[in-house]
TIVEX-773389 format. One record per residue: residue number from 1; chain; x, y, z of N, C-alpha, C, CB in turn. Coordinates in steps of 0.1 Angstrom, whole numbers, plus 5000, padded with zeros to 4 digits. Glycine has a CB too. Layout:
BEGIN
<NUM; "A"; <X; Y; Z>; <X; Y; Z>; <X; Y; Z>; <X; Y; Z>>,
...
# end
This chain:
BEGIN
<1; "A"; <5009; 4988; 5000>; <5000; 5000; 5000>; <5009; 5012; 5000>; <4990; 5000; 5012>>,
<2; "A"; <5007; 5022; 4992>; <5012; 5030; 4988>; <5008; 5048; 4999>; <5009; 5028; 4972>>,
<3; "A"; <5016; 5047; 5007>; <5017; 5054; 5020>; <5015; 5076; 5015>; <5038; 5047; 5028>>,
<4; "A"; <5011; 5081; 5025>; <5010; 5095; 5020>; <5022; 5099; 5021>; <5001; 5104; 5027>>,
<5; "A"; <5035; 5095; 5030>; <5051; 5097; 5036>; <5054; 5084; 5031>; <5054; 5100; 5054>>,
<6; "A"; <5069; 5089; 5021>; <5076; 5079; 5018>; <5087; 5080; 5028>; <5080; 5079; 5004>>,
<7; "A"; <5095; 5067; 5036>; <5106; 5071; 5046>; <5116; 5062; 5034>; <5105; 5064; 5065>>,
<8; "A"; <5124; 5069; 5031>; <5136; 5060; 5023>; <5151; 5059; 5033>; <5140; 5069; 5006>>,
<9; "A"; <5155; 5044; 5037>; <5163; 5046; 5045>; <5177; 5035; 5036>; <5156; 5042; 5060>>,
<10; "A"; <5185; 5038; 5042>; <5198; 5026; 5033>; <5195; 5015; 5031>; <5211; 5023; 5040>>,
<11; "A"; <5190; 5004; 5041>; <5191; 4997; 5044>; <5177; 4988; 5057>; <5204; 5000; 5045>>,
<12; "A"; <5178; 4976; 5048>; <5168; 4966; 5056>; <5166; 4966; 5070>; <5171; 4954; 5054>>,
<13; "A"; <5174; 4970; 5080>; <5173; 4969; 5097>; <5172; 4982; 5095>; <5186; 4964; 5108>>,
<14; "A"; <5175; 4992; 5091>; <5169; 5005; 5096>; <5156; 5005; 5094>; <5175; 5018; 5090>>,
<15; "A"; <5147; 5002; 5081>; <5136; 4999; 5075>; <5128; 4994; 5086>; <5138; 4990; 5064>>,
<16; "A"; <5135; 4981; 5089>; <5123; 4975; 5099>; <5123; 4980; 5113>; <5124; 4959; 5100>>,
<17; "A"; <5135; 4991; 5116>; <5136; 4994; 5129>; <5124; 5002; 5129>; <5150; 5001; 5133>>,
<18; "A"; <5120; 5014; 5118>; <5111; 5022; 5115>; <5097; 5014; 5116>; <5116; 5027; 5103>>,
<19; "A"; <5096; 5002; 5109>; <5081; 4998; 5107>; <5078; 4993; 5120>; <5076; 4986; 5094>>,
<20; "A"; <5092; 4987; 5128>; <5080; 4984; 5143>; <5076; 4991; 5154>; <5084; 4973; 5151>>,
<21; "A"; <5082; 5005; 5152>; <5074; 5014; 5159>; <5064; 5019; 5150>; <5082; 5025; 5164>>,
<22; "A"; <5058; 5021; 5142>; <5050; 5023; 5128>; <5031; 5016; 5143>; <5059; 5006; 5106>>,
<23; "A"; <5023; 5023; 5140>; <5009; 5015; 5144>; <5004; 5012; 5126>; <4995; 5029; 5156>>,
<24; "A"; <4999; 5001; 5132>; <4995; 4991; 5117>; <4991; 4999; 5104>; <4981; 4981; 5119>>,
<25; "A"; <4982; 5011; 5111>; <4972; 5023; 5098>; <4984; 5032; 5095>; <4957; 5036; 5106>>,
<26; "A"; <4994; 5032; 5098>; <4995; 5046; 5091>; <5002; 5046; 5081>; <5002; 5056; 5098>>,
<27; "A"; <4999; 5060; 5076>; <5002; 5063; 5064>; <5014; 5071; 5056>; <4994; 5067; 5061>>,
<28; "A"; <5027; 5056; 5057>; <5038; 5058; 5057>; <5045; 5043; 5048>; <5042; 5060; 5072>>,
<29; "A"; <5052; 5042; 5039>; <5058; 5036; 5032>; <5071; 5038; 5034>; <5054; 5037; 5020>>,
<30; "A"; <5079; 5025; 5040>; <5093; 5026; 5043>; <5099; 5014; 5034>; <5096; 5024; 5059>>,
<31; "A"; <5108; 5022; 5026>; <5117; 5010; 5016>; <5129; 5012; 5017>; <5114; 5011; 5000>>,
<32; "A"; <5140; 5003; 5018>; <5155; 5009; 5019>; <5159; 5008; 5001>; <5168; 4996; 5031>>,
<33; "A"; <5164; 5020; 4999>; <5167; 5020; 4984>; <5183; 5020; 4981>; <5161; 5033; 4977>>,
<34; "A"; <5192; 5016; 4991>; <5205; 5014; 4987>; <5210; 5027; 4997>; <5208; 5016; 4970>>,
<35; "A"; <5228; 5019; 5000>; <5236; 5025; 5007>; <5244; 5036; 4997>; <5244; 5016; 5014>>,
<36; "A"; <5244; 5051; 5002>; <5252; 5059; 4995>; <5245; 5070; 4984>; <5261; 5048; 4988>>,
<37; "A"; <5248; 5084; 4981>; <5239; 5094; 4976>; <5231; 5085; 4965>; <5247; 5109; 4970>>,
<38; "A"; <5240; 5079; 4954>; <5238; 5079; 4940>; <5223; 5064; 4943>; <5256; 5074; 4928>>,
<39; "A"; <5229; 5058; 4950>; <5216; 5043; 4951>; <5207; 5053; 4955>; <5217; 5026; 4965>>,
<40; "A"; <5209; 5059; 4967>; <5196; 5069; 4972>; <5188; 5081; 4965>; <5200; 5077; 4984>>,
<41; "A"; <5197; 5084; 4957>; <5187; 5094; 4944>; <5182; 5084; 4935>; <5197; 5107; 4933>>,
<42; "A"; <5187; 5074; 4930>; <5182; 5064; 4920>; <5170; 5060; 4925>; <5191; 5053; 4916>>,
<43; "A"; <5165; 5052; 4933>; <5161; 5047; 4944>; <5147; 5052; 4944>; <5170; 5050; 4957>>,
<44; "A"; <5147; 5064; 4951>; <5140; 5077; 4957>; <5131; 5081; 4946>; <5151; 5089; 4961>>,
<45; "A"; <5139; 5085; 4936>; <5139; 5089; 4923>; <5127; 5078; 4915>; <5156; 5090; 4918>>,
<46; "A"; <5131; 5067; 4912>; <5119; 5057; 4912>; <5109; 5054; 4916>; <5121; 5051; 4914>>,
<47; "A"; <5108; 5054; 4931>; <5097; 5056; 4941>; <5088; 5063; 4937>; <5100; 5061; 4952>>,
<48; "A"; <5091; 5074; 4935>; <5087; 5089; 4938>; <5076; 5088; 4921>; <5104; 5105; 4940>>,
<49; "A"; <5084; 5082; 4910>; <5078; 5085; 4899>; <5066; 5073; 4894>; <5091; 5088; 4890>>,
<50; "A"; <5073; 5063; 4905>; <5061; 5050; 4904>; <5046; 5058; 4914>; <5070; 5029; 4915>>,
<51; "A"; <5050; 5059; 4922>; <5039; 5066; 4929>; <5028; 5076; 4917>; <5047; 5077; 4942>>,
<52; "A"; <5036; 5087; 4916>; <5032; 5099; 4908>; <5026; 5094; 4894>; <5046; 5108; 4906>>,
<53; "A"; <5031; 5080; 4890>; <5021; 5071; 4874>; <5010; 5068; 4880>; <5027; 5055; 4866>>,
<54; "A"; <5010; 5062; 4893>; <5003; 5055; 4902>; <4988; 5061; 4906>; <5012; 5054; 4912>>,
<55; "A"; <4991; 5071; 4905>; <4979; 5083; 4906>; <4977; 5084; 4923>; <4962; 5077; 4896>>,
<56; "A"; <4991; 5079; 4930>; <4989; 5083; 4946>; <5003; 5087; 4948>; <4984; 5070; 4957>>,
<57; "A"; <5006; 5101; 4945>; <5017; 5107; 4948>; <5020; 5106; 4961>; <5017; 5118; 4944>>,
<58; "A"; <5034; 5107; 4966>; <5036; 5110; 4979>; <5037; 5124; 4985>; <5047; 5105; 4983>>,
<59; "A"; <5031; 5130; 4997>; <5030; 5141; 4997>; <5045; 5142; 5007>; <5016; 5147; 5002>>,
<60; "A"; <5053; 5135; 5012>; <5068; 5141; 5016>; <5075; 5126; 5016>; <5069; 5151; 5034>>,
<61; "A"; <5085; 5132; 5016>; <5096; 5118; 5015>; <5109; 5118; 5026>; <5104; 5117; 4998>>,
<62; "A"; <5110; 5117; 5032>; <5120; 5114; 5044>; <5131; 5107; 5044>; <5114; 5108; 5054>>,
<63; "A"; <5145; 5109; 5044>; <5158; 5103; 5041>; <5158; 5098; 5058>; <5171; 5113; 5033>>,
<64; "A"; <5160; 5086; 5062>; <5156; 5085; 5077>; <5166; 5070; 5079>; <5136; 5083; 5080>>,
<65; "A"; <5173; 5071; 5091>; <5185; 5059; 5091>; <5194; 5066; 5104>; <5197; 5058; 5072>>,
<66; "A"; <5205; 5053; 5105>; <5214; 5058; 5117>; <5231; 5067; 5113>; <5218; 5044; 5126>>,
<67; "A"; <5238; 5070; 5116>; <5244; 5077; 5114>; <5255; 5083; 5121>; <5238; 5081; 5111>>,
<68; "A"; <5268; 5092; 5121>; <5272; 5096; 5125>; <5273; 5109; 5138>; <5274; 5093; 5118>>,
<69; "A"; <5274; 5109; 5148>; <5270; 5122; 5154>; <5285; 5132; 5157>; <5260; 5119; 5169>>,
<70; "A"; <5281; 5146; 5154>; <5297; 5151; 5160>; <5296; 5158; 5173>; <5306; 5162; 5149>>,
<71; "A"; <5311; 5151; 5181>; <5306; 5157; 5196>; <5303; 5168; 5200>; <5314; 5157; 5205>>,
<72; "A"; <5298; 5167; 5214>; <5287; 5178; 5218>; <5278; 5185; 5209>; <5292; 5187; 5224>>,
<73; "A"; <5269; 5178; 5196>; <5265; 5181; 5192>; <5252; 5172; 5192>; <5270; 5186; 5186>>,
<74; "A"; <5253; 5162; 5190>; <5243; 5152; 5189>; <5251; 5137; 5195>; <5238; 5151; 5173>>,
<75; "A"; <5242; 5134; 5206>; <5255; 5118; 5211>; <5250; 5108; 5206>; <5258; 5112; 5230>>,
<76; "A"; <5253; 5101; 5208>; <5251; 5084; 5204>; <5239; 5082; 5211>; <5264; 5072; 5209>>,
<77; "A"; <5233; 5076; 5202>; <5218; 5067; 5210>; <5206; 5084; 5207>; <5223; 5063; 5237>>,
<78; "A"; <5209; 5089; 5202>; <5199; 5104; 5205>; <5199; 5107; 5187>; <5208; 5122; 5219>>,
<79; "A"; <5188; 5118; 5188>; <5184; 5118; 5170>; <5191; 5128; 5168>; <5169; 5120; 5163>>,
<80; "A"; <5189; 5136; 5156>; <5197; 5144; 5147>; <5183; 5149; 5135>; <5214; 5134; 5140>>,
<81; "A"; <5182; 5162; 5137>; <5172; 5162; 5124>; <5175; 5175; 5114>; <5154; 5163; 5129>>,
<82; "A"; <5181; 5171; 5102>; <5186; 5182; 5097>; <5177; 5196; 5091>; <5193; 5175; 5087>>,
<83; "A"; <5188; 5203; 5093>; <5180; 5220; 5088>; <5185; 5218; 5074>; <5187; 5240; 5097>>,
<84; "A"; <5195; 5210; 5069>; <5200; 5211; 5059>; <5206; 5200; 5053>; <5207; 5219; 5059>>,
<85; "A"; <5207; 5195; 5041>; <5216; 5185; 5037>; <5226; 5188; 5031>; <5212; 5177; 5030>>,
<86; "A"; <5240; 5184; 5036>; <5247; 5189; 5028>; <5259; 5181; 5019>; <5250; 5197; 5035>>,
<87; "A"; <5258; 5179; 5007>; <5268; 5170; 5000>; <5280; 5176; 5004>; <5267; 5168; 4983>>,
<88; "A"; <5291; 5172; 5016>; <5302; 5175; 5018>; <5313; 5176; 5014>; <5303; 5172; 5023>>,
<89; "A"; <5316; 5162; 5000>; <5326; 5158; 4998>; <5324; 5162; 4982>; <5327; 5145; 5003>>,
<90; "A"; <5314; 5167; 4982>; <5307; 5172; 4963>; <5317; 5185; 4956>; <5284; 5183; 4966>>,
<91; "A"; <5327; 5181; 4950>; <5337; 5192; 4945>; <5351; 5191; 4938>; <5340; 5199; 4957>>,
<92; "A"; <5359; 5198; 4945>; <5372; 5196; 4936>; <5381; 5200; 4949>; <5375; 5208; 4920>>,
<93; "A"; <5393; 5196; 4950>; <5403; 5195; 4960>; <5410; 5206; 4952>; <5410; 5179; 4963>>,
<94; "A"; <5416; 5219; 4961>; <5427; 5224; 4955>; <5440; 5232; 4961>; <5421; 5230; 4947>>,
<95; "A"; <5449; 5239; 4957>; <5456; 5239; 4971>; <5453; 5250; 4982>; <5470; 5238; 4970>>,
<96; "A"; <5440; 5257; 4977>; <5436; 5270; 4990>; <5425; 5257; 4997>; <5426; 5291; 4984>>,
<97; "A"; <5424; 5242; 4997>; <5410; 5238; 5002>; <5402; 5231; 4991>; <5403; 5249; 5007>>,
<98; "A"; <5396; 5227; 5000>; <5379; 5218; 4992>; <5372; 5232; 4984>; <5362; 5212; 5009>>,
<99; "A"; <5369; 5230; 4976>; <5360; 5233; 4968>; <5345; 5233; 4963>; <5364; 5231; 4965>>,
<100; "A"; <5338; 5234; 4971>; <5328; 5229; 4969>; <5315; 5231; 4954>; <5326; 5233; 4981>>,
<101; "A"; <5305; 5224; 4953>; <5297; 5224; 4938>; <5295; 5237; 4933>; <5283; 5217; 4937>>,
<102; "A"; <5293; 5247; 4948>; <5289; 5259; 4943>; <5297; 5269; 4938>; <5283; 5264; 4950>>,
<103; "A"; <5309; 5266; 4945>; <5323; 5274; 4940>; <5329; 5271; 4927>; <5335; 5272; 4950>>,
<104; "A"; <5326; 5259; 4927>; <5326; 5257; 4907>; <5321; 5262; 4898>; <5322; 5247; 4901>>,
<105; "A"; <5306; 5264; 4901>; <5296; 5266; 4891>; <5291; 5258; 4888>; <5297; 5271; 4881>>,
<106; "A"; <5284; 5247; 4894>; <5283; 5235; 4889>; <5265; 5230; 4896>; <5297; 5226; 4894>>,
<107; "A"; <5263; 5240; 4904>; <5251; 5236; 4914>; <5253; 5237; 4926>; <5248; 5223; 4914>>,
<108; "A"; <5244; 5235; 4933>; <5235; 5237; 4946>; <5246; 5220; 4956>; <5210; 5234; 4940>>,
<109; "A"; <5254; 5223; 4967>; <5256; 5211; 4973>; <5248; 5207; 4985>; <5268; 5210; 4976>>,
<110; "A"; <5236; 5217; 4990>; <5225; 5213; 4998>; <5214; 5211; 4989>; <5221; 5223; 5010>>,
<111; "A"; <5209; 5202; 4998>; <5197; 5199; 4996>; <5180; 5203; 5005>; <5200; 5188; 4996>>,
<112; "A"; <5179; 5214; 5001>; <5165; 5222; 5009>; <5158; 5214; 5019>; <5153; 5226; 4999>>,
<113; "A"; <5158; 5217; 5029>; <5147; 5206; 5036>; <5132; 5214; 5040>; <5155; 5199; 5054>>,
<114; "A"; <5121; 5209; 5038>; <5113; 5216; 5039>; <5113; 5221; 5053>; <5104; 5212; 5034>>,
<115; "A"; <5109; 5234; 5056>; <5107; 5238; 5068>; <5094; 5238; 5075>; <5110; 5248; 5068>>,
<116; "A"; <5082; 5232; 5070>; <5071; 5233; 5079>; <5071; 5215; 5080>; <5056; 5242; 5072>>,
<117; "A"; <5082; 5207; 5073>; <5079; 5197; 5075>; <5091; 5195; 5092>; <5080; 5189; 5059>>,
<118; "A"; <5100; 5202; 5093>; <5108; 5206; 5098>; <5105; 5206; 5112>; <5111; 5215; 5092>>,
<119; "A"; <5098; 5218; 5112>; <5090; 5222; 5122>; <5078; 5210; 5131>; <5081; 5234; 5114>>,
<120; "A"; <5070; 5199; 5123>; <5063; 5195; 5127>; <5073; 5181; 5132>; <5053; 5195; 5119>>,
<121; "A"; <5082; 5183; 5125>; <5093; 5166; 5133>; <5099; 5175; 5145>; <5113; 5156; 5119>>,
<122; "A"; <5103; 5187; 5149>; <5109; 5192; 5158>; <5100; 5191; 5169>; <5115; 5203; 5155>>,
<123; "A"; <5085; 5196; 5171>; <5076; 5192; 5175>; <5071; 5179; 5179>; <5070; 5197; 5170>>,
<124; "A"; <5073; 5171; 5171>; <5068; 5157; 5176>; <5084; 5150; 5182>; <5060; 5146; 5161>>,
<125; "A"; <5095; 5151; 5181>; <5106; 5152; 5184>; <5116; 5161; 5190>; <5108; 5150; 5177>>,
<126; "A"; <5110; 5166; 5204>; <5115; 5178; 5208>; <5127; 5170; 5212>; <5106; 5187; 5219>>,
<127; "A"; <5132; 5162; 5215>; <5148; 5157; 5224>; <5159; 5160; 5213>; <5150; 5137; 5230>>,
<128; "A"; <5151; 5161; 5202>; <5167; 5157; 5185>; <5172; 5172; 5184>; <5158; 5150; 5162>>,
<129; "A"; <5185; 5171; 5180>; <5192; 5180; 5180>; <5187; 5182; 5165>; <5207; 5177; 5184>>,
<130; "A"; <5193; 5199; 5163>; <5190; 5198; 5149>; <5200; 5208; 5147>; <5174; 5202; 5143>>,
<131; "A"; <5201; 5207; 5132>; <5213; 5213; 5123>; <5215; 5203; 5112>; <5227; 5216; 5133>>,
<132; "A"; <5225; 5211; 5108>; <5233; 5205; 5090>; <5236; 5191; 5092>; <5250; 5213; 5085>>,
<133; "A"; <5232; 5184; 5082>; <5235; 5168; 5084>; <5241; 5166; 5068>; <5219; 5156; 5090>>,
<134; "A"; <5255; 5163; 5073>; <5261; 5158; 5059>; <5264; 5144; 5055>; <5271; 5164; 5057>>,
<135; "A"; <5262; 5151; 5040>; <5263; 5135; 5033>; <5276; 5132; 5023>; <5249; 5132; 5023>>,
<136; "A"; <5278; 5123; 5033>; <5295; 5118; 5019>; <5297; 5106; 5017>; <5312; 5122; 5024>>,
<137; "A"; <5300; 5102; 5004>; <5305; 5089; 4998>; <5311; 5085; 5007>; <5313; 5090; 4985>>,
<138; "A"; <5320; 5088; 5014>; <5331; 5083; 5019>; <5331; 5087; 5040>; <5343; 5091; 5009>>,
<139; "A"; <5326; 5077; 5050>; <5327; 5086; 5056>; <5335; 5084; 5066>; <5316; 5090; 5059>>,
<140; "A"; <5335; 5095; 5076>; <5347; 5100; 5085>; <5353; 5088; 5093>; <5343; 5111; 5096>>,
<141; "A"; <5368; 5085; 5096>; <5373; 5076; 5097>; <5385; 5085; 5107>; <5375; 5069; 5085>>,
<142; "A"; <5391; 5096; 5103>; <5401; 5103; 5114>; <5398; 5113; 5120>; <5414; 5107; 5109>>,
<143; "A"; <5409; 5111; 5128>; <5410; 5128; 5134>; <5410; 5136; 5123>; <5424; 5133; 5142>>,
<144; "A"; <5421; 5136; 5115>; <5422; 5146; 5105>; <5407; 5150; 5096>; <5434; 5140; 5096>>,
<145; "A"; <5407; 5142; 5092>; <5390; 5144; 5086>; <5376; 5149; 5098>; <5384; 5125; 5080>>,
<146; "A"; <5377; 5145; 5110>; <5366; 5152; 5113>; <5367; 5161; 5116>; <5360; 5148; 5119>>,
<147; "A"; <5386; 5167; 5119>; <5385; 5180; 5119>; <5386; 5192; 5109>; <5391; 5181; 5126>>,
<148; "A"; <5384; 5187; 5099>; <5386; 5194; 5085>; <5370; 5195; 5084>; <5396; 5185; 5071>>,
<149; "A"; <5356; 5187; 5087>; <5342; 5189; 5083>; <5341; 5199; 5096>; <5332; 5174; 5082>>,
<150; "A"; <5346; 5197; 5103>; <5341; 5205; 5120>; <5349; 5218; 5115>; <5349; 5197; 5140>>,
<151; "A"; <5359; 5223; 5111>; <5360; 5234; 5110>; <5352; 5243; 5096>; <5372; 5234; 5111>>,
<152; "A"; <5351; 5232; 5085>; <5341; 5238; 5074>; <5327; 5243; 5074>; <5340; 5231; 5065>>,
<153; "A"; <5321; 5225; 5087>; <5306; 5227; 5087>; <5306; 5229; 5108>; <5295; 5210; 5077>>,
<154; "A"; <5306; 5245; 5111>; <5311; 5240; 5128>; <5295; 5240; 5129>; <5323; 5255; 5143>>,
<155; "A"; <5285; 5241; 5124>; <5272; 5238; 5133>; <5269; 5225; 5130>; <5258; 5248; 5131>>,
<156; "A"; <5276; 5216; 5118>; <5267; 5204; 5116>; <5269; 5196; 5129>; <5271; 5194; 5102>>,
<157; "A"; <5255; 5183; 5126>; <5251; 5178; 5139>; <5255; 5164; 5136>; <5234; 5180; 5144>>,
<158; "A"; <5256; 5161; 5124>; <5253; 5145; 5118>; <5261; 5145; 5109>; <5238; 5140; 5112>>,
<159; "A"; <5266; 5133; 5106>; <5268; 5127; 5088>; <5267; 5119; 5085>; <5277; 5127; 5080>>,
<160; "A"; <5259; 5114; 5074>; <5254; 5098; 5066>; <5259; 5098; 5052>; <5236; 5095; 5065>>,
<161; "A"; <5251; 5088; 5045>; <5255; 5086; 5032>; <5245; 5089; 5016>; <5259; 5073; 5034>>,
<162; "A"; <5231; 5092; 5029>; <5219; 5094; 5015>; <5212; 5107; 5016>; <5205; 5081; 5015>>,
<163; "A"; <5211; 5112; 5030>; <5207; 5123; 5029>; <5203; 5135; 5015>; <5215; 5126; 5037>>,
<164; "A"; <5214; 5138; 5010>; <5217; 5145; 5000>; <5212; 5142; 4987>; <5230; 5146; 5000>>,
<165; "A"; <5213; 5131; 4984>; <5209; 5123; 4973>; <5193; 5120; 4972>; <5217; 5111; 4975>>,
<166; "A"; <5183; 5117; 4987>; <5172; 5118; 4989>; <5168; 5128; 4983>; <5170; 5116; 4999>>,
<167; "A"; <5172; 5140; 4988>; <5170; 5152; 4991>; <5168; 5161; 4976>; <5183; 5157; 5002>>,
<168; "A"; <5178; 5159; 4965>; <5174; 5158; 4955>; <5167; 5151; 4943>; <5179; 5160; 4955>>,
<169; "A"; <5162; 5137; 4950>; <5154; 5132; 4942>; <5143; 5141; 4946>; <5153; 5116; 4942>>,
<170; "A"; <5137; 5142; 4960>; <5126; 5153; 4957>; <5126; 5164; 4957>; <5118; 5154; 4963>>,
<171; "A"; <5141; 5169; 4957>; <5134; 5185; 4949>; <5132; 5183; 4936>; <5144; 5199; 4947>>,
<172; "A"; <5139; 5174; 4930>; <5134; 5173; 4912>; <5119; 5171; 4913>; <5141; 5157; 4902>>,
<173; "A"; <5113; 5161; 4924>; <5099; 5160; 4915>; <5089; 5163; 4927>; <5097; 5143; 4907>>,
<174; "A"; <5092; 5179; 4933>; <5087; 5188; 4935>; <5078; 5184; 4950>; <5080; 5192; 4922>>,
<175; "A"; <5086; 5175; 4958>; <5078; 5166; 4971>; <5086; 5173; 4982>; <5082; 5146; 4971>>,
<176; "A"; <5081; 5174; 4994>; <5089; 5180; 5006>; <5093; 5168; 5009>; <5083; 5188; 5017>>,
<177; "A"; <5109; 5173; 5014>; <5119; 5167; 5022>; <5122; 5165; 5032>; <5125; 5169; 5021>>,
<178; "A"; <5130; 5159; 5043>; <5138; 5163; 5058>; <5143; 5149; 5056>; <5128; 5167; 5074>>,
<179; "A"; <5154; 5152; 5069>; <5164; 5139; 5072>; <5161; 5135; 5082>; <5178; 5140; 5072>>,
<180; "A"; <5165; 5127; 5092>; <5161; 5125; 5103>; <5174; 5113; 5107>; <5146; 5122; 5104>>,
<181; "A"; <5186; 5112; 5118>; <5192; 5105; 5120>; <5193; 5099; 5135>; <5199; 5109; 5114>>,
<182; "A"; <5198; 5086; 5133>; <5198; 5081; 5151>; <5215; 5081; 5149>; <5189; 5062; 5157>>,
<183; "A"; <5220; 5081; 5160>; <5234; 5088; 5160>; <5238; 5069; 5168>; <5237; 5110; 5171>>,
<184; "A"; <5246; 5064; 5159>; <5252; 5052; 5168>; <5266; 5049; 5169>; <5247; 5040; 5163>>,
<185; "A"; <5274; 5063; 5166>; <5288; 5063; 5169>; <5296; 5084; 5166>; <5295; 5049; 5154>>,
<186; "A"; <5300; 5082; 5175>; <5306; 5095; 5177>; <5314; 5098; 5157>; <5319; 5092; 5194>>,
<187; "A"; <5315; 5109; 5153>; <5325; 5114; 5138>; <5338; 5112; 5145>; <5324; 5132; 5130>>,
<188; "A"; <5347; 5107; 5142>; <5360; 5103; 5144>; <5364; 5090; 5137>; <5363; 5103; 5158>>,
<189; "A"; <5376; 5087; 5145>; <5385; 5078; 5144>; <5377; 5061; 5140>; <5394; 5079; 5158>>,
<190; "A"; <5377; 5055; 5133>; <5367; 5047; 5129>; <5371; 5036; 5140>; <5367; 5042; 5112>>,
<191; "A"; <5359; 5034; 5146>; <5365; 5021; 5159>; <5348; 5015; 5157>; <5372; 5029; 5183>>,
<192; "A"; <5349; 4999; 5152>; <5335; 4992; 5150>; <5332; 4988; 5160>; <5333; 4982; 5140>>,
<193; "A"; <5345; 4986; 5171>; <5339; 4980; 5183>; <5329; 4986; 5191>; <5349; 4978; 5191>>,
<194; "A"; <5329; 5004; 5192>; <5323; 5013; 5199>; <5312; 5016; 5190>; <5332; 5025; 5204>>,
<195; "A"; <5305; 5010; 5176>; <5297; 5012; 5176>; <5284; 5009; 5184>; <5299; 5011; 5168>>,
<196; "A"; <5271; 5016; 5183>; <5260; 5013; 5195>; <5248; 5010; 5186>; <5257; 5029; 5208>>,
<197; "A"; <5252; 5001; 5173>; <5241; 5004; 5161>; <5226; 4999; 5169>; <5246; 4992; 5143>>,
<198; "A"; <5228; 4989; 5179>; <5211; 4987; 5185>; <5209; 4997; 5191>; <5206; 4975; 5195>>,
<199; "A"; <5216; 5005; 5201>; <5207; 5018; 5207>; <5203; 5024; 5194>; <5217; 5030; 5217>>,
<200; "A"; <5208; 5029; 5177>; <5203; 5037; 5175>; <5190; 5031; 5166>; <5212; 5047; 5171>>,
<201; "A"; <5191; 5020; 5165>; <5178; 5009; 5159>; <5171; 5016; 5166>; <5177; 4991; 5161>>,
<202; "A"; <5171; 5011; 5182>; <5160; 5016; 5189>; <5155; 5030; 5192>; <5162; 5012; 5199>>,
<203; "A"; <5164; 5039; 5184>; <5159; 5053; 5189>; <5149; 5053; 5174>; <5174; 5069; 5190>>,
<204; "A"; <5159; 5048; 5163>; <5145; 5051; 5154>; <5132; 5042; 5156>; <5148; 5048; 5138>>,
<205; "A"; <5131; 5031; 5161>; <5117; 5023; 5167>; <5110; 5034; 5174>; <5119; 5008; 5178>>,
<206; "A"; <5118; 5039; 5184>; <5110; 5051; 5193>; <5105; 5063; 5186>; <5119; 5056; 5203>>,
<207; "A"; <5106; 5067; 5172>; <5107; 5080; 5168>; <5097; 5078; 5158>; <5120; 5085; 5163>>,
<208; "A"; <5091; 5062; 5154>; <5083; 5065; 5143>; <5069; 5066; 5146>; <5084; 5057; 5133>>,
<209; "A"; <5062; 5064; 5158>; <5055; 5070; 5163>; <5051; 5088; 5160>; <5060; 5065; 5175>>,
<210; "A"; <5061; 5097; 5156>; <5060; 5109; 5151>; <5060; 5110; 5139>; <5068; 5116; 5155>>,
<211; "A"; <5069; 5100; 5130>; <5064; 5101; 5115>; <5049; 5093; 5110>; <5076; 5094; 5107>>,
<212; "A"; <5042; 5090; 5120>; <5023; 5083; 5121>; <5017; 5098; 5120>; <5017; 5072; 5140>>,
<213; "A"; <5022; 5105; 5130>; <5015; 5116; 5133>; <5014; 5127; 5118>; <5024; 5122; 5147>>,
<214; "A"; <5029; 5126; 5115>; <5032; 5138; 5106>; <5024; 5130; 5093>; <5051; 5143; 5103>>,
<215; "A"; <5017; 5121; 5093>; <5013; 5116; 5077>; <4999; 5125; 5083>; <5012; 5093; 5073>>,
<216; "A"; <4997; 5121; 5092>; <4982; 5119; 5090>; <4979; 5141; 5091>; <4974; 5106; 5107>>,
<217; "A"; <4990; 5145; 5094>; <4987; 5162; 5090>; <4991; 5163; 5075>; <4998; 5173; 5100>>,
<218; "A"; <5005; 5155; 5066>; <5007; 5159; 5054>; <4991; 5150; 5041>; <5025; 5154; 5051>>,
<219; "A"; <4989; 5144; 5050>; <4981; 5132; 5042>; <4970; 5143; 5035>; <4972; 5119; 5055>>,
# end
């Protein structure tokens, strides 16, 4: 059944972390469409246009999964809901710095999040931090790297891998957006042992109880 909120997340355990907090009616379609921007715009991008033939468009689409948090900004086990997406790694390397799409001429490297959709997840999710949540092919693994995004992006809260890519499959086909992340390892030094991926399973089980709510206002 083809839901009024599409949640597009990476991957199958985030998916089902989402449908078992979900109450049976609502009106929410959660599919994982692949790890990484390009699966997640392809993905998204499909969805969105099978719906729209379908003659039951989606009225918002949600990039929604676990993710990276940067300290004291969002901790482990707690959400993250972005004001912004931002393709981080989207550019050219040169020797004053990164470069980013826009300093090329090449495009837009955020992705708009809607703000009244914004507003109603901050509301039904008052504990989640919010701010810039970036998205990169590749993600943070050192010191050196997290301190090169912390000094470029000092308010972001998060970083994943589809955000961005979500985010422009529906601005192309004209659907509101937002991100929404569960934070299950600090941005740094890549250590798998300290990841906490079931606390943040469980923060998104706990959270979709608010994406029930927000269908049934975008519905």
């Amino acid at each position: 059944m083809t839901g009024a909120i599409l949640v597009a997340t990476a991957v199958s355990a985030e998916a089902e972390a989402v449908r078992a907090g979900l109450p049976p009616d609502a009106a929410v379609t959660v599919t994982p469409v692949g790890v990484g921007p390009a699966a997640a715009a392809a993905g998204t991008a499909r969805l969105l246009a099978l719906a729209e033939a379908g003659g039951a468009p989606y009225t918002a689409v949600l990039s929604i999964g676990i993710g990276g948090g940067f300290p004291g900004r969002a901790a482990v086990g707690t959400l993250a809901l972005a004001t912004r997406s931002v393709a981080a790694d989207l550019g050219a390397e040169s020797p004053a710095g990164f470069l980013p799409l826009d300093r090329l001429g090449f495009g837009d490297p955020v992705a708009a999040v809607d703000q009244g959709l914004l507003a109603r997840l901050r509301a039904g999710l008052p504990a989640a931090s919010a701010g810039p949540v970036l998205t990169l092919a590749t993600v943070t693994g050192t010191v050196a790297t997290a301190a090169a995004l912390t000094s470029r992006f000092p308010d972001a809260v998060a970083e994943a891998m589809e955000g961005y890519g979500v985010g422009v499959a529906a601005g192309q086909a004209g659907v509101p957006f937002a991100e929404l992340r569960a934070i299950s390892n600090p941005v740094g030094p890549r250590d798998r042992a300290a990841w906490r991926i079931g606390d943040a399973l469980a923060a998104l089980r706990a959270a979709a109880p608010a994406l029930a709510d927000l269908a049934m206002v975008t519905g």
